[in-house]
PDB file of N, CA, C and O in Angstrom, chain B, residues numbered from 101:
ATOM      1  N   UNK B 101      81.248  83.918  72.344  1.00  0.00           N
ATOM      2  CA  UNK B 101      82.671  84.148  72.285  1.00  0.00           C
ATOM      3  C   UNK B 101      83.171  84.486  73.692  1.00  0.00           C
ATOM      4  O   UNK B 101      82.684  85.363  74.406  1.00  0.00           O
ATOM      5  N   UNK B 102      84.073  83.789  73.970  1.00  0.00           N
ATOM      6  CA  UNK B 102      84.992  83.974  75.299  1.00  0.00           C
ATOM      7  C   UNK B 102      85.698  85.198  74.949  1.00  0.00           C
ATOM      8  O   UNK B 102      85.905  85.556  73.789  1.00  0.00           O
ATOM      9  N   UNK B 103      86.139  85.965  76.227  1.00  0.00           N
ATOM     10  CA  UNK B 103      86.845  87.253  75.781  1.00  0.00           C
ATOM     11  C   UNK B 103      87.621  87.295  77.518  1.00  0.00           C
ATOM     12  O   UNK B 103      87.094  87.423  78.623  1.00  0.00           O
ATOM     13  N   UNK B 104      89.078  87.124  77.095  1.00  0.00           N
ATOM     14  CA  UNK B 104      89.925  87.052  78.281  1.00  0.00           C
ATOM     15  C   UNK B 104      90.479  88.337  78.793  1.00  0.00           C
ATOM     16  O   UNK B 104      90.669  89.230  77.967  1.00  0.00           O
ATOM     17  N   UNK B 105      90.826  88.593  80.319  1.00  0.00           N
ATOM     18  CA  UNK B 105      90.699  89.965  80.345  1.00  0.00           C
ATOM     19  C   UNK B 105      91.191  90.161  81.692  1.00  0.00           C
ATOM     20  O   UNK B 105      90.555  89.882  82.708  1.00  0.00           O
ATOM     21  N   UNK B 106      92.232  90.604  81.654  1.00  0.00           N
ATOM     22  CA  UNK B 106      92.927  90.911  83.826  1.00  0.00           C
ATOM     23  C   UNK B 106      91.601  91.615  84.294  1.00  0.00           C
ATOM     24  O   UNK B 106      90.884  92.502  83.831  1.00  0.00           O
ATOM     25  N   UNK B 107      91.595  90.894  85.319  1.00  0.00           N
ATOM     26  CA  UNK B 107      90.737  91.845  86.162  1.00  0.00           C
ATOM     27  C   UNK B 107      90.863  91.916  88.014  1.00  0.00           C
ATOM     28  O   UNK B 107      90.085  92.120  88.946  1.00  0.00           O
ATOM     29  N   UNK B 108      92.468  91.587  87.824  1.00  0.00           N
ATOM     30  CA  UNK B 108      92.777  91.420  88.978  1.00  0.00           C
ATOM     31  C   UNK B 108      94.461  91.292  89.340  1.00  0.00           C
ATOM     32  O   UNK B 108      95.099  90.781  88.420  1.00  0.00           O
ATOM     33  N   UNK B 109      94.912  91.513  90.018  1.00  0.00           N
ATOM     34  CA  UNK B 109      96.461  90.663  89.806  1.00  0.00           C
ATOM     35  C   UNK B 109      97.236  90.415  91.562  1.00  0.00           C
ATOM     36  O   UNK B 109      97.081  91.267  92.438  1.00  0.00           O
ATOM     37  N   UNK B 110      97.979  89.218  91.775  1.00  0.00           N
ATOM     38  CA  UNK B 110      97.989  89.122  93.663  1.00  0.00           C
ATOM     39  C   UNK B 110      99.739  88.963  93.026  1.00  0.00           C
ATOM     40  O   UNK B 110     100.360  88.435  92.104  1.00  0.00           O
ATOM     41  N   UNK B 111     100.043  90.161  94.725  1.00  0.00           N
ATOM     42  CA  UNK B 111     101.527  90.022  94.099  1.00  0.00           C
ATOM     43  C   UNK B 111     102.414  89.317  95.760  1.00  0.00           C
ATOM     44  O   UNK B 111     101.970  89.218  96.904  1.00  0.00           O
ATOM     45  N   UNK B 112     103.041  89.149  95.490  1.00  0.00           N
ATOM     46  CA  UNK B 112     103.853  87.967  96.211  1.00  0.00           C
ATOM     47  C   UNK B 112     105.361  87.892  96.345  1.00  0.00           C
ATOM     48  O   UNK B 112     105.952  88.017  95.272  1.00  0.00           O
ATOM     49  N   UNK B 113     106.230  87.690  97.575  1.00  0.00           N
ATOM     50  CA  UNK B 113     107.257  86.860  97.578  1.00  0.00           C
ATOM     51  C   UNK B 113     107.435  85.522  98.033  1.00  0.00           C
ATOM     52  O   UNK B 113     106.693  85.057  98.899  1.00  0.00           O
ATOM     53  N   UNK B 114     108.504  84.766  97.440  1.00  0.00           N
ATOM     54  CA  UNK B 114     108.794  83.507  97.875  1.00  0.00           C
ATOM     55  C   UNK B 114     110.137  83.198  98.640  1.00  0.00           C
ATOM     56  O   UNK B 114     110.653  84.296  98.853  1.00  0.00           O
ATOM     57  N   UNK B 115     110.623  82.588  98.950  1.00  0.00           N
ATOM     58  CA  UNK B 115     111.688  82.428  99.397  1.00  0.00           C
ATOM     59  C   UNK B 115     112.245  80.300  99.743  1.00  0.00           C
ATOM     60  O   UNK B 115     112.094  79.584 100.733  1.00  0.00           O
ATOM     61  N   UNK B 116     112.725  80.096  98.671  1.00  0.00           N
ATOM     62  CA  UNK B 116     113.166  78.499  98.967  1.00  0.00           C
ATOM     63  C   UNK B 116     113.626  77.785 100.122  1.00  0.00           C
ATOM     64  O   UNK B 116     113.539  76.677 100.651  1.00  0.00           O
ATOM     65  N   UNK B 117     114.373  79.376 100.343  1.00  0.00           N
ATOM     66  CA  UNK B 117     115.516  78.490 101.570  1.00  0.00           C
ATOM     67  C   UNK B 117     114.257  78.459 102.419  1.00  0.00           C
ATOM     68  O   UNK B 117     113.763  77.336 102.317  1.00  0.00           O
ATOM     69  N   UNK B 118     113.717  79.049 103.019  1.00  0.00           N
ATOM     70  CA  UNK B 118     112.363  79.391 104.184  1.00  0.00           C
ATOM     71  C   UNK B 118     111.251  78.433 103.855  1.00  0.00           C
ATOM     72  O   UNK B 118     110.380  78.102 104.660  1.00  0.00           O
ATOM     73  N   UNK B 119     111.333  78.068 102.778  1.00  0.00           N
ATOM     74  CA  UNK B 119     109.549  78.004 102.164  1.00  0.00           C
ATOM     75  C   UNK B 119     108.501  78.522 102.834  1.00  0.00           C
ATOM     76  O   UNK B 119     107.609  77.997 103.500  1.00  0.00           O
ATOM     77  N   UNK B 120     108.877  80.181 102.412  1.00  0.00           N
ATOM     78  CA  UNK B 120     107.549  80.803 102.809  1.00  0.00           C
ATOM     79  C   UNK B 120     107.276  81.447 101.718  1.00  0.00           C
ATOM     80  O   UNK B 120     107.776  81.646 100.611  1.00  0.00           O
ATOM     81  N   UNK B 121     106.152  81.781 102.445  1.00  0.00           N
ATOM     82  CA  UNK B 121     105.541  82.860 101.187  1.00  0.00           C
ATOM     83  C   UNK B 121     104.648  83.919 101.366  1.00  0.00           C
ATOM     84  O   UNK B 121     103.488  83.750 101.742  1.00  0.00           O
ATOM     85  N   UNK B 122     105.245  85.223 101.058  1.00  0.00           N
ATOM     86  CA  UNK B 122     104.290  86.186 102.019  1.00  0.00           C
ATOM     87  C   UNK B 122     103.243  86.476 100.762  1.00  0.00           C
ATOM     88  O   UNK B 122     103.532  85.804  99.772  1.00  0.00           O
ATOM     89  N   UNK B 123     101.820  87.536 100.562  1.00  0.00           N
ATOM     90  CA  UNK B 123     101.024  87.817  99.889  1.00  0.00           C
ATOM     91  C   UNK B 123     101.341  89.009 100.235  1.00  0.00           C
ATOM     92  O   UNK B 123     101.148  89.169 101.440  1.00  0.00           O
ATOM     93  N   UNK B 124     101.951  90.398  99.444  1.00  0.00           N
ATOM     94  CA  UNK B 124     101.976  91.539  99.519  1.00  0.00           C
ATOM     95  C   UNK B 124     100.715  92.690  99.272  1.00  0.00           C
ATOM     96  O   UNK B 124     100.472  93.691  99.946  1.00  0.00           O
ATOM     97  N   UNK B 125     100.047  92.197  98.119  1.00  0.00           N
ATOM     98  CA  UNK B 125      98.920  92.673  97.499  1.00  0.00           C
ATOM     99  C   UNK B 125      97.961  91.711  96.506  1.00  0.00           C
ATOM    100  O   UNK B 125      98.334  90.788  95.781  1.00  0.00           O
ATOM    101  N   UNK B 126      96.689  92.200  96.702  1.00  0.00           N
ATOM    102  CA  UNK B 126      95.851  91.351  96.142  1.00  0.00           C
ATOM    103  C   UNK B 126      94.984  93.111  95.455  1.00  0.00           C
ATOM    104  O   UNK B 126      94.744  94.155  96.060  1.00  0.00           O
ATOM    105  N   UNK B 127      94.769  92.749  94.141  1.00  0.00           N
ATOM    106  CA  UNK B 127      93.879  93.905  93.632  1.00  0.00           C
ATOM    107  C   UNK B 127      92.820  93.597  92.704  1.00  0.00           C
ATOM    108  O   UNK B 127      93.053  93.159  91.578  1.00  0.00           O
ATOM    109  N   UNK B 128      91.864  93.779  93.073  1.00  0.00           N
ATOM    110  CA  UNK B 128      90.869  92.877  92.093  1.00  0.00           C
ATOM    111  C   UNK B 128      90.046  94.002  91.261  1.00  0.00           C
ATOM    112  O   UNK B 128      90.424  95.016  91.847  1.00  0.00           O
ATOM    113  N   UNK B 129      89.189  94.420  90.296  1.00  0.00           N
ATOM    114  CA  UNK B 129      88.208  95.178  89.987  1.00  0.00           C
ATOM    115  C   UNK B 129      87.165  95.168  90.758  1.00  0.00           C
ATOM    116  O   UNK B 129      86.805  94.236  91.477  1.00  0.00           O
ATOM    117  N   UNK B 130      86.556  96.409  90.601  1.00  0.00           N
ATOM    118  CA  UNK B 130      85.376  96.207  91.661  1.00  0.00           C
ATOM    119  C   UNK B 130      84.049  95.321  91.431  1.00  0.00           C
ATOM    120  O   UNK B 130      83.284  94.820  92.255  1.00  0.00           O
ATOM    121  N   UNK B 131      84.045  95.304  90.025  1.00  0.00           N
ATOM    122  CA  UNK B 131      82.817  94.558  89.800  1.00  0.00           C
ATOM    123  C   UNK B 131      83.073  92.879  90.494  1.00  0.00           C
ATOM    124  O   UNK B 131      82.129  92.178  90.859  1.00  0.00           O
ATOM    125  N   UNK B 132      84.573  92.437  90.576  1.00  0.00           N
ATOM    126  CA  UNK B 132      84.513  90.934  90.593  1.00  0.00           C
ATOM    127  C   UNK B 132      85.241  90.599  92.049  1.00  0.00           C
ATOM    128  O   UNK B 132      85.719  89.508  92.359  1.00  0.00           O
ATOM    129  N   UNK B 133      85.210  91.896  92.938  1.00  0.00           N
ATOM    130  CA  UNK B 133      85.417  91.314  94.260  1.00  0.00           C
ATOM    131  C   UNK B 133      84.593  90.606  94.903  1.00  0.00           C
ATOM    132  O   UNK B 133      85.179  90.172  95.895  1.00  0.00           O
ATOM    133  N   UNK B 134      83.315  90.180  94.861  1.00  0.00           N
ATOM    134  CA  UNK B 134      82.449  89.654  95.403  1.00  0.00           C
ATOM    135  C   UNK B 134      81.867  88.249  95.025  1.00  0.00           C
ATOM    136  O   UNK B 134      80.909  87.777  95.637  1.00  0.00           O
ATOM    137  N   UNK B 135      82.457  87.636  94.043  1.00  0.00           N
ATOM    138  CA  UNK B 135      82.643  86.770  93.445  1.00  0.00           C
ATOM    139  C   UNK B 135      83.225  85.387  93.417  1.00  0.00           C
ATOM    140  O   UNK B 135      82.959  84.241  93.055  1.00  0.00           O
ATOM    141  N   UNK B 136      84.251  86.176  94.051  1.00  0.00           N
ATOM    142  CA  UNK B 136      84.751  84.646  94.722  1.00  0.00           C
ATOM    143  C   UNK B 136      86.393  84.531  94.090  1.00  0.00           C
ATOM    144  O   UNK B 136      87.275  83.764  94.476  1.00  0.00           O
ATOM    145  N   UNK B 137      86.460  85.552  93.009  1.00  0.00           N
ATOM    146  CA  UNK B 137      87.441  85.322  92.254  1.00  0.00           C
ATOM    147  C   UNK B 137      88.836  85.782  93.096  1.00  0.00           C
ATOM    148  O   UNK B 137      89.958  85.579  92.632  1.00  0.00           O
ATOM    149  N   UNK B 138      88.643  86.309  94.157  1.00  0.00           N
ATOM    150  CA  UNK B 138      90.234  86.550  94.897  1.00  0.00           C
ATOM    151  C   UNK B 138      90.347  84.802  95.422  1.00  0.00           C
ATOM    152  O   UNK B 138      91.368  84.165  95.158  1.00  0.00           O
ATOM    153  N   UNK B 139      89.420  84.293  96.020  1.00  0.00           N
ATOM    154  CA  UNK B 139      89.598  83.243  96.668  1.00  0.00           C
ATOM    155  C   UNK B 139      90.050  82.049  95.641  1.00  0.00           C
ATOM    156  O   UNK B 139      90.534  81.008  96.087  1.00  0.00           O
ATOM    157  N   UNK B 140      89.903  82.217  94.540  1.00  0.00           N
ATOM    158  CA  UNK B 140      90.121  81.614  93.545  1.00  0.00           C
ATOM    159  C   UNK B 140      91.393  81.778  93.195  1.00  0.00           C
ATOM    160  O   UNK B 140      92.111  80.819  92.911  1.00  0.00           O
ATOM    161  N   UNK B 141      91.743  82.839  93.182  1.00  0.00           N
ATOM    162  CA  UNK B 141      93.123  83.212  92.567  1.00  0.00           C
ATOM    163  C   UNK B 141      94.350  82.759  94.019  1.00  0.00           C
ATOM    164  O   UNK B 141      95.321  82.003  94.008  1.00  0.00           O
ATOM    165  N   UNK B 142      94.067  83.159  94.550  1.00  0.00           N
ATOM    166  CA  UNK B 142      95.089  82.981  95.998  1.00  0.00           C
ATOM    167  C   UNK B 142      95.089  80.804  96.498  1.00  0.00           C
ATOM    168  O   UNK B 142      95.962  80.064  96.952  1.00  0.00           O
ATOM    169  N   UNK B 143      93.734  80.598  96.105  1.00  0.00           N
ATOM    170  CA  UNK B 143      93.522  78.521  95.983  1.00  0.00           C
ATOM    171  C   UNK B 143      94.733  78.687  95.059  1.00  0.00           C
ATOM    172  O   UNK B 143      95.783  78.487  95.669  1.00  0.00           O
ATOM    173  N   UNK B 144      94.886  78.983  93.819  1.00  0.00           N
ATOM    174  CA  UNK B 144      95.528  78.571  92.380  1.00  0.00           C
ATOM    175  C   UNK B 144      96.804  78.962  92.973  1.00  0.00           C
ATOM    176  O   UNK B 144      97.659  78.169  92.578  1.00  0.00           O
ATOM    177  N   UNK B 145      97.320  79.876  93.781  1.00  0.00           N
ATOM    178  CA  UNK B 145      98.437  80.329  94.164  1.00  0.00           C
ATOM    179  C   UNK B 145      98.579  79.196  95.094  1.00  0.00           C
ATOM    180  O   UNK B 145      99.024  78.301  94.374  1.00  0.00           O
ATOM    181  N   UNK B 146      98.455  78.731  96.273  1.00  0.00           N
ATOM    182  CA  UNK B 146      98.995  77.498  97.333  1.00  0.00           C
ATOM    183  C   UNK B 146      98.970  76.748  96.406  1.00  0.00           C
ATOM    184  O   UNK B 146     100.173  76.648  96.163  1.00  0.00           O
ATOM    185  N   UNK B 147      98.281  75.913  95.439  1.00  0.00           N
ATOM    186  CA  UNK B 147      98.322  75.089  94.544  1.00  0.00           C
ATOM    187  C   UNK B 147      99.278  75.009  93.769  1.00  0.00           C
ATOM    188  O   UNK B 147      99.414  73.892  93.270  1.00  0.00           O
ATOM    189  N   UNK B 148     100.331  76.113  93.336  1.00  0.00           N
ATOM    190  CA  UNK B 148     101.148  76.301  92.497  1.00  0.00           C
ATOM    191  C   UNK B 148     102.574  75.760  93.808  1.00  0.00           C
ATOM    192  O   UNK B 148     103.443  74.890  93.867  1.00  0.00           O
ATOM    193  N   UNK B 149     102.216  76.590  94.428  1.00  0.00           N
ATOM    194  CA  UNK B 149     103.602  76.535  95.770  1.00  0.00           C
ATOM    195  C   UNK B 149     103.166  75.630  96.541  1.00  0.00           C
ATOM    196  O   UNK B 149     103.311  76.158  97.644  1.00  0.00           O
ATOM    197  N   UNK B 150     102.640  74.422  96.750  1.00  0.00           N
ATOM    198  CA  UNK B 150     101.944  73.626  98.466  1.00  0.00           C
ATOM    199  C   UNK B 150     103.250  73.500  98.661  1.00  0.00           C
ATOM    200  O   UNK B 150     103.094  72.843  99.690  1.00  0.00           O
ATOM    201  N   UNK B 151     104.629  73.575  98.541  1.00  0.00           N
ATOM    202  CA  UNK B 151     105.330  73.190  99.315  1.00  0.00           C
ATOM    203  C   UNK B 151     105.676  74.400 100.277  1.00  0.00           C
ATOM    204  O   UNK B 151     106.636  74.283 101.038  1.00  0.00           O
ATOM    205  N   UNK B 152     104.949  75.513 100.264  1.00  0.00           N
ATOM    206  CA  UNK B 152     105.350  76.826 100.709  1.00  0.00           C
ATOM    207  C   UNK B 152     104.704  77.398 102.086  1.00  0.00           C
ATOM    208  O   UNK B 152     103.545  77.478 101.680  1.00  0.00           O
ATOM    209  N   UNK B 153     104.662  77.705 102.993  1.00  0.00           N
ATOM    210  CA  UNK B 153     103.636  78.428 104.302  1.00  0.00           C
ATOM    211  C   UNK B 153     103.455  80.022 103.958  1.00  0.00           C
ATOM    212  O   UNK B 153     104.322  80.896 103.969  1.00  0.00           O
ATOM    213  N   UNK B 154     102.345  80.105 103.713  1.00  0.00           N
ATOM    214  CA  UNK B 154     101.515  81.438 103.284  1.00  0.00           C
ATOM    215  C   UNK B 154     101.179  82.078 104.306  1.00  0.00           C
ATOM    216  O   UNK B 154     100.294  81.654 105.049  1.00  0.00           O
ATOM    217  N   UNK B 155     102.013  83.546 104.590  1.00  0.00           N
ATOM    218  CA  UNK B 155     101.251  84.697 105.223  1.00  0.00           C
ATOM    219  C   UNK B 155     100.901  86.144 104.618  1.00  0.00           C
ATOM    220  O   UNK B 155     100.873  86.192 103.388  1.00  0.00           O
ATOM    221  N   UNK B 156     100.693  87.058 105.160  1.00  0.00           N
ATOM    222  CA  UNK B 156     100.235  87.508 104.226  1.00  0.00           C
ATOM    223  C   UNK B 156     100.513  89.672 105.223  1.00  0.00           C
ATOM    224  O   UNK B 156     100.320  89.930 106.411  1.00  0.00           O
ATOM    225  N   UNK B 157     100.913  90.536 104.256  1.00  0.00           N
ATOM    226  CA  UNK B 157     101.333  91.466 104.714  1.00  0.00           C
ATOM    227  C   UNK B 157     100.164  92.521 104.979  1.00  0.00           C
ATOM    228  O   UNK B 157     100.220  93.724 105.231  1.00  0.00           O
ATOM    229  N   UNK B 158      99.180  91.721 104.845  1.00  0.00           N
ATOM    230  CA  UNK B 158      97.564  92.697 104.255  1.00  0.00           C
ATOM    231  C   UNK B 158      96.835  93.086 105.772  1.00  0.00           C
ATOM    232  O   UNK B 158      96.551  92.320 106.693  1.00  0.00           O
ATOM    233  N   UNK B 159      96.676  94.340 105.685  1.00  0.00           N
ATOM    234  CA  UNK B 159      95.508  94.322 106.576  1.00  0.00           C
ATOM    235  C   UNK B 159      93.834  95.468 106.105  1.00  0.00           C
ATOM    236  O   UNK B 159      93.115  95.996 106.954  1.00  0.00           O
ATOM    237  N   UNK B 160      93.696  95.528 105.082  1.00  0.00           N
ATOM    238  CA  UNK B 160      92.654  96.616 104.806  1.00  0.00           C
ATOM    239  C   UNK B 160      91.245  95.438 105.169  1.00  0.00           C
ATOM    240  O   UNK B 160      91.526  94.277 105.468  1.00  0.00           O
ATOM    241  N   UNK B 161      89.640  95.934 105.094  1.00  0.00           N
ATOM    242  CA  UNK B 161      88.926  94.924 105.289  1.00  0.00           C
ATOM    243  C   UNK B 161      88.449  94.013 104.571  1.00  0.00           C
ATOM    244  O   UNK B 161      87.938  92.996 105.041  1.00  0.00           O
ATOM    245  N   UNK B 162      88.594  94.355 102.874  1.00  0.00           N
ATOM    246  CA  UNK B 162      88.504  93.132 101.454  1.00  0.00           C
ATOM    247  C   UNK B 162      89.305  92.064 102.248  1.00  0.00           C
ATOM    248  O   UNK B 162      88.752  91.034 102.634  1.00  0.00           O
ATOM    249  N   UNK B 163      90.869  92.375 102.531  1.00  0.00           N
ATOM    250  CA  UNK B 163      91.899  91.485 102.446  1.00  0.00           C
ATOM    251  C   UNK B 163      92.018  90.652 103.741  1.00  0.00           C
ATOM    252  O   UNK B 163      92.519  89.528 103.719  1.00  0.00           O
ATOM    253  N   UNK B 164      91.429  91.369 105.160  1.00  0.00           N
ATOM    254  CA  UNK B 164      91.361  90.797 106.025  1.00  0.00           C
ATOM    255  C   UNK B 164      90.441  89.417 105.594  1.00  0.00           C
ATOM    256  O   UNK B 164      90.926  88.291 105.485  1.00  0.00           O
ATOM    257  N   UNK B 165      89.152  89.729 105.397  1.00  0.00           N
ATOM    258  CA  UNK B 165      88.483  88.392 105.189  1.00  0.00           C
ATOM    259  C   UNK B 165      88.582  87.727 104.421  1.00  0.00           C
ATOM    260  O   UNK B 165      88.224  86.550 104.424  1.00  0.00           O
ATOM    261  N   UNK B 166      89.022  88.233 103.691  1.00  0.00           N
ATOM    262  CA  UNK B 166      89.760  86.686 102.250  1.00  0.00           C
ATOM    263  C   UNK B 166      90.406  85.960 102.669  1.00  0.00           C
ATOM    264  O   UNK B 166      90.325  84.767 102.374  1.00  0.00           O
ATOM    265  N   UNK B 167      91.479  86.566 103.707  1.00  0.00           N
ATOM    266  CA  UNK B 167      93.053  85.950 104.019  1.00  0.00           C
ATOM    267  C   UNK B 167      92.207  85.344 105.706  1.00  0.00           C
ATOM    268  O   UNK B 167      92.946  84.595 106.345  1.00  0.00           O
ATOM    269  N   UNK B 168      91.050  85.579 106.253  1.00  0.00           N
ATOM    270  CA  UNK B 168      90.627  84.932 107.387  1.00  0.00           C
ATOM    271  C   UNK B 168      90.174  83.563 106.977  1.00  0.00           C
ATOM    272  O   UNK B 168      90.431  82.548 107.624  1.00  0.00           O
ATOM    273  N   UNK B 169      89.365  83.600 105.672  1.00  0.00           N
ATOM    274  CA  UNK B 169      88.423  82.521 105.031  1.00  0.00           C
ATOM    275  C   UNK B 169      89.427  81.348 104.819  1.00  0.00           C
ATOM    276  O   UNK B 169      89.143  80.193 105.136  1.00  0.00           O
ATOM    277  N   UNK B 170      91.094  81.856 104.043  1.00  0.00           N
ATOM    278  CA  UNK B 170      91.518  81.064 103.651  1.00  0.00           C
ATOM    279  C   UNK B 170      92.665  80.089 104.520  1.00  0.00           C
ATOM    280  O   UNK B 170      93.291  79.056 104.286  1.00  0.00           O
ATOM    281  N   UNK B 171      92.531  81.164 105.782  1.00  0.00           N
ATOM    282  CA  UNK B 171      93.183  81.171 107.109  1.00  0.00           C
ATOM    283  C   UNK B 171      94.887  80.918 106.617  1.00  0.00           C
ATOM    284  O   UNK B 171      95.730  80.024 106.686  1.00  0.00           O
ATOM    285  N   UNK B 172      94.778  82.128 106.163  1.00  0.00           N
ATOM    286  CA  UNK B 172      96.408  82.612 105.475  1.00  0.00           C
ATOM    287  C   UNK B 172      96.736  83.639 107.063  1.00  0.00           C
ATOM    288  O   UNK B 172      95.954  84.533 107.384  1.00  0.00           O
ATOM    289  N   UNK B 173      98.069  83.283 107.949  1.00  0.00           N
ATOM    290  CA  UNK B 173      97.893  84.400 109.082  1.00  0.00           C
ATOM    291  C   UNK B 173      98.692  85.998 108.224  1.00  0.00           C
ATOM    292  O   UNK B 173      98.999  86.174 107.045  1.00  0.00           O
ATOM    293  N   UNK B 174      98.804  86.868 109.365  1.00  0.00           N
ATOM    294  CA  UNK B 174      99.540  87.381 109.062  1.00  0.00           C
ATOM    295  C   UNK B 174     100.694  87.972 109.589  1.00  0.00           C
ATOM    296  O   UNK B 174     100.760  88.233 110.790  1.00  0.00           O
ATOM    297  N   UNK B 175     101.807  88.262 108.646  1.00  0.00           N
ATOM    298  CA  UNK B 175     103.391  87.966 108.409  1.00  0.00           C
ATOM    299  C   UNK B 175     103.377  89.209 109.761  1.00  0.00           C
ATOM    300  O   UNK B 175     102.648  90.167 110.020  1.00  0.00           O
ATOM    301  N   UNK B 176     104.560  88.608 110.391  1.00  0.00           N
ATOM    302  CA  UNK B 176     105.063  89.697 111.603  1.00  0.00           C
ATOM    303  C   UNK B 176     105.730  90.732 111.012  1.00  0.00           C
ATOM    304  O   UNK B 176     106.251  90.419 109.941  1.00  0.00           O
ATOM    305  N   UNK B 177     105.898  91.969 111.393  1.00  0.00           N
ATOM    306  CA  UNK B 177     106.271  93.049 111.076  1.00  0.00           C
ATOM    307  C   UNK B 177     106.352  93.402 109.505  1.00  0.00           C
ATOM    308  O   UNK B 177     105.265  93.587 108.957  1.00  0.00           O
ATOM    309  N   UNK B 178     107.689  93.533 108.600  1.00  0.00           N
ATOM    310  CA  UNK B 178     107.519  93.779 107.134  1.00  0.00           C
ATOM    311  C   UNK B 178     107.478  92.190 106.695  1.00  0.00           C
ATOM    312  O   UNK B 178     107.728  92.089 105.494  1.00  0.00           O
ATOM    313  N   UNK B 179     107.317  91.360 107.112  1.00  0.00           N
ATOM    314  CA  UNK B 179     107.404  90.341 106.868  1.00  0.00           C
ATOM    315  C   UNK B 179     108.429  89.507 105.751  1.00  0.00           C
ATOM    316  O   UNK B 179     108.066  88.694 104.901  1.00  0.00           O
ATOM    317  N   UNK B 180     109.427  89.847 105.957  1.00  0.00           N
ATOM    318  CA  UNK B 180     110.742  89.329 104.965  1.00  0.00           C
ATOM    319  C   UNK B 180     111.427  88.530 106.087  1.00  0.00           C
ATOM    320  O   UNK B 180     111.504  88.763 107.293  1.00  0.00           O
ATOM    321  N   UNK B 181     111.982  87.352 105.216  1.00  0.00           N
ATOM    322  CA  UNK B 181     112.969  87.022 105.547  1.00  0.00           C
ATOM    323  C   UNK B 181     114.265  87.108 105.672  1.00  0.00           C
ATOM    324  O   UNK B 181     114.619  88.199 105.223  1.00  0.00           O
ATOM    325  N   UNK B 182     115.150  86.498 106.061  1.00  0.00           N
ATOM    326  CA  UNK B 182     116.418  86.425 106.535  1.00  0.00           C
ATOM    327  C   UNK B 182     117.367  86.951 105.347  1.00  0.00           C
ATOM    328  O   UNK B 182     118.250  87.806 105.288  1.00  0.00           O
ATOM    329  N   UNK B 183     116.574  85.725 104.085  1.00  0.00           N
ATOM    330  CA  UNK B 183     117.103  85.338 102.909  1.00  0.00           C
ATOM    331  C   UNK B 183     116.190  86.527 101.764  1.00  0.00           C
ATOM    332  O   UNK B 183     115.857  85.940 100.734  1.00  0.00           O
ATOM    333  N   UNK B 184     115.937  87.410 101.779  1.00  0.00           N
ATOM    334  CA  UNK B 184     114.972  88.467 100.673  1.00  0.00           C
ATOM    335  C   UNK B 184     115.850  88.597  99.965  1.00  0.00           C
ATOM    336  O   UNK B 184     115.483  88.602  98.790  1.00  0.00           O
ATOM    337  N   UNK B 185     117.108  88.734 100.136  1.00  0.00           N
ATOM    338  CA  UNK B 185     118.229  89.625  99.010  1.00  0.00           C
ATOM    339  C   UNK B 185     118.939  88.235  98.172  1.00  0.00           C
ATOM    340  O   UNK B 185     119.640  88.403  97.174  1.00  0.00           O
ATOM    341  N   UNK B 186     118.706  87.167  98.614  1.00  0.00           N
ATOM    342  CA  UNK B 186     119.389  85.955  97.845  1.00  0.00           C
ATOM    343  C   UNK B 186     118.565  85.347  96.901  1.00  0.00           C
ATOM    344  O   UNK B 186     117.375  85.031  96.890  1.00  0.00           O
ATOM    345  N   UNK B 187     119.592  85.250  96.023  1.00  0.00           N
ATOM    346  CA  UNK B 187     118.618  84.344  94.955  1.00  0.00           C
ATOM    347  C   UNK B 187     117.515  83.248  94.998  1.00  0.00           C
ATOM    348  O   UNK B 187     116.626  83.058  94.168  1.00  0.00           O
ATOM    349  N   UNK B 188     117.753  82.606  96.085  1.00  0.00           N
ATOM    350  CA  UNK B 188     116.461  81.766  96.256  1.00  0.00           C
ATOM    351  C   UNK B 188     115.317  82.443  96.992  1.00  0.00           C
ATOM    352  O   UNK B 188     114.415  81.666  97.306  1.00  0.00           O
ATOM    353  N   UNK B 189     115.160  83.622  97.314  1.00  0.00           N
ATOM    354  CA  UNK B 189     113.803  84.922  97.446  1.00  0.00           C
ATOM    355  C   UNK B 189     113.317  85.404  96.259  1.00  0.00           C
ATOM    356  O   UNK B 189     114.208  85.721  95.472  1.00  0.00           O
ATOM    357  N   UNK B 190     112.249  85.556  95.893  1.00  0.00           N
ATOM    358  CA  UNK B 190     111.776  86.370  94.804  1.00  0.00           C
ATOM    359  C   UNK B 190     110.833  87.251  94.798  1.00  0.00           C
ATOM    360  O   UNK B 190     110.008  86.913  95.647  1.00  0.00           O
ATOM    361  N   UNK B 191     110.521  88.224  94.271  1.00  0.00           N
ATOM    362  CA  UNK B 191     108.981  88.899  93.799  1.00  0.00           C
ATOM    363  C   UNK B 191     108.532  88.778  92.783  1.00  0.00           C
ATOM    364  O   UNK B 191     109.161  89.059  91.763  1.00  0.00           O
ATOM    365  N   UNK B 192     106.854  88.150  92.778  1.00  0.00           N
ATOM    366  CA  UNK B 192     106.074  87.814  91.734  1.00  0.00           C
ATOM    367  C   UNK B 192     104.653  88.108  91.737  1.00  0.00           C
ATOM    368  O   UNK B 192     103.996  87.928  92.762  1.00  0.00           O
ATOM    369  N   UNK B 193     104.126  88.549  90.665  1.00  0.00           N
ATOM    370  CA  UNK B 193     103.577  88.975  90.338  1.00  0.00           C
ATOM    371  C   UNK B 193     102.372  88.104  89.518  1.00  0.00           C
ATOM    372  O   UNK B 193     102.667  87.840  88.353  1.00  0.00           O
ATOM    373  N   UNK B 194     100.988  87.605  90.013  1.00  0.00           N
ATOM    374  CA  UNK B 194     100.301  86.957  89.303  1.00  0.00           C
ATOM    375  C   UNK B 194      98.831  88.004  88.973  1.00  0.00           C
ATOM    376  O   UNK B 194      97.926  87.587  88.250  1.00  0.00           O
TER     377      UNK B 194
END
């Protein structure tokens, strides 16, 4: 029996007008950081957006090398855009 189960969640803004896309947080359980499953989850994320340029607001050392591997850079200062407060910006949550 399969048994489905969060064990992780990467949270995110977008922004249309820009097509960017920053990575705010990535939080995984501890048992399944080593796994492969952030790199998995953040693939499924460009995959969802390829029309988007991914940076990323992270600097702890999990997140540095995930975001080196996947060569996501990272976002200058708070990393928002112009456009954060307009409807075509969002925060999401996967």
């Amino acid at each position: 029996m399969h048994v489905r189960k969060v064990v992780g969640q990467v949270t995110y803004r977008v922004c249309g007008e820009c097509a960017d896309g920053v990575i705010t947080e990535v939080v995984l359980d501890e048992p399944f950081r080593t796994c492969g499953l952030g790199t998995r989850a953040l693939s499924h994320l460009r995959a969802r957006y390829p029309e988007l340029t991914w940076r990323t607001t992270l600097d702890t050392r999990l997140t540095r090398d995930l975001m080196h591997r996947l060569r996501i850079p990272r976002a200058a200062a708070a990393g928002r855009c112009s456009h954060v407060g307009s409807p075509a910006a969002g925060h999401h949550q996967e």
